[in-house]
C-alpha positions as CSV (number, residue, x, y, z in Angstrom):
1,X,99.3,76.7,103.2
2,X,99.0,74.6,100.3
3,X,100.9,71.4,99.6
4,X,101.6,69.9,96.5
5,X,101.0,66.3,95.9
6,X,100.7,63.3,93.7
7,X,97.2,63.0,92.3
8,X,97.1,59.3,91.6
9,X,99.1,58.8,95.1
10,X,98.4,59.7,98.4
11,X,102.0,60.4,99.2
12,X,103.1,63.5,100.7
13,X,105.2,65.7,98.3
14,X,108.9,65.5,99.4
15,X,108.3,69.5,100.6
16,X,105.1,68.4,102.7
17,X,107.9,65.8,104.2
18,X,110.3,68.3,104.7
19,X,107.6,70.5,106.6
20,X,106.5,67.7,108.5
21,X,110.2,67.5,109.8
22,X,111.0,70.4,110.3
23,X,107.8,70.5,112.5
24,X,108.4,67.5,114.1
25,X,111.8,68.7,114.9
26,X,110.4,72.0,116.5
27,X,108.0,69.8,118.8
28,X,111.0,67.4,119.7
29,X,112.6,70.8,121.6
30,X,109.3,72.3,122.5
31,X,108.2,69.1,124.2
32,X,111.1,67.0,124.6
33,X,109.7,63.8,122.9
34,X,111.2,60.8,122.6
35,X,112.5,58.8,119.2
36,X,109.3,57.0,119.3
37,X,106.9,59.9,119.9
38,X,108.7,61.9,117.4
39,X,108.2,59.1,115.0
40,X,104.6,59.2,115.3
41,X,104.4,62.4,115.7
42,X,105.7,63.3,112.1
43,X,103.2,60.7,110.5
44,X,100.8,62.4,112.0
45,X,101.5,65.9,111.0
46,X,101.6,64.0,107.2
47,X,98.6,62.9,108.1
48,X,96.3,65.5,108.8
49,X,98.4,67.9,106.4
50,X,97.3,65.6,103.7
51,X,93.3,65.5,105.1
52,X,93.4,69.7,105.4
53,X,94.8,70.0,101.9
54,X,91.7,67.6,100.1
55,X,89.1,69.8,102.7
56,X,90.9,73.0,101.5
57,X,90.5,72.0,97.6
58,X,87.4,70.4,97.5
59,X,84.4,72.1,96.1
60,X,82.0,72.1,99.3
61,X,80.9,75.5,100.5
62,X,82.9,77.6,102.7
63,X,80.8,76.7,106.0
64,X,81.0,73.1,105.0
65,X,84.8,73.2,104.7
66,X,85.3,75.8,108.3
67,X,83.3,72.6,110.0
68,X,84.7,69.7,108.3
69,X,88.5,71.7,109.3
70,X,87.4,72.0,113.3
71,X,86.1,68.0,112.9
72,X,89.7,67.5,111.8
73,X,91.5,69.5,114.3
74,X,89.6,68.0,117.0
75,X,90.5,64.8,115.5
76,X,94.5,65.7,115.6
77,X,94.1,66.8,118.9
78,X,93.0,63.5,120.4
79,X,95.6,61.7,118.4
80,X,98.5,63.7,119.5
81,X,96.7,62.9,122.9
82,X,97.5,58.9,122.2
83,X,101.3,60.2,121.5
84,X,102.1,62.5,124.2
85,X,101.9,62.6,128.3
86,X,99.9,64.7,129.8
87,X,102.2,67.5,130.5
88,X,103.7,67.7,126.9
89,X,99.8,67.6,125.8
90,X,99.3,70.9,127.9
91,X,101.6,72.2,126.3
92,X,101.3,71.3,122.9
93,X,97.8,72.7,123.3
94,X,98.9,76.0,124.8
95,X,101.6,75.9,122.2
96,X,99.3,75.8,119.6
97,X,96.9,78.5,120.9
98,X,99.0,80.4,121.3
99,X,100.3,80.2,117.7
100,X,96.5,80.5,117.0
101,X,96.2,83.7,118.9
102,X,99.4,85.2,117.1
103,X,97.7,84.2,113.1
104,X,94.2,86.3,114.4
105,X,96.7,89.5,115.7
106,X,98.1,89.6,112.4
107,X,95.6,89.0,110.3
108,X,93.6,92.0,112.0
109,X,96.7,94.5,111.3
């Protein structure tokens, strides 16, 4: 998924931001977070959107990019870790497994 963005910023486009919400909004239900979380939550999605997209378009070889994108999801993952309690972190990660697991099925159809 590609975002568009301000070269000579790093500011998120105001469609990354609207993602990033819409997200955010998605985990508030999912996981019940609270104003703060939620805050921190959607600068975090920002965030790493923003990393994955320079990854994604630089010009480093596919292997290169496939480990530098694990690096960052293991990253997120202990960030959201900081942000959420334990139980809402279970699920967040079976949440997004599952999601995982759902991207594979269809790609293999």
């Amino acid at each position: 998924m590609g975002y568009s963005q301000t070269m000579t910023q790093n500011e998120p486009s105001p469609e990354l931001e609207e993602v990033a919400k819409e997200k955010t909004d998605m985990w508030i239900e999912e996981l019940s977070l609270s104003g703060k979380q939620a805050a921190l939550m959607e600068k975090k999605i920002v965030e790493f959107a923003l990393k994955r997209e320079k990854i994604i378009q630089s010009k480093m070889r596919e292997e290169a990019k496939t480990e530098r994108l694990k690096a960052l999801q293991e990253l997120e993952y202990k960030d959201m870790r900081d942000i959420l309690t334990q139980p809402q972190f279970d699920r967040y990660i079976a949440l997004k497994q599952e999601k995982i697991n759902q991207q594979s099925q269809n790609k293999q159809k």
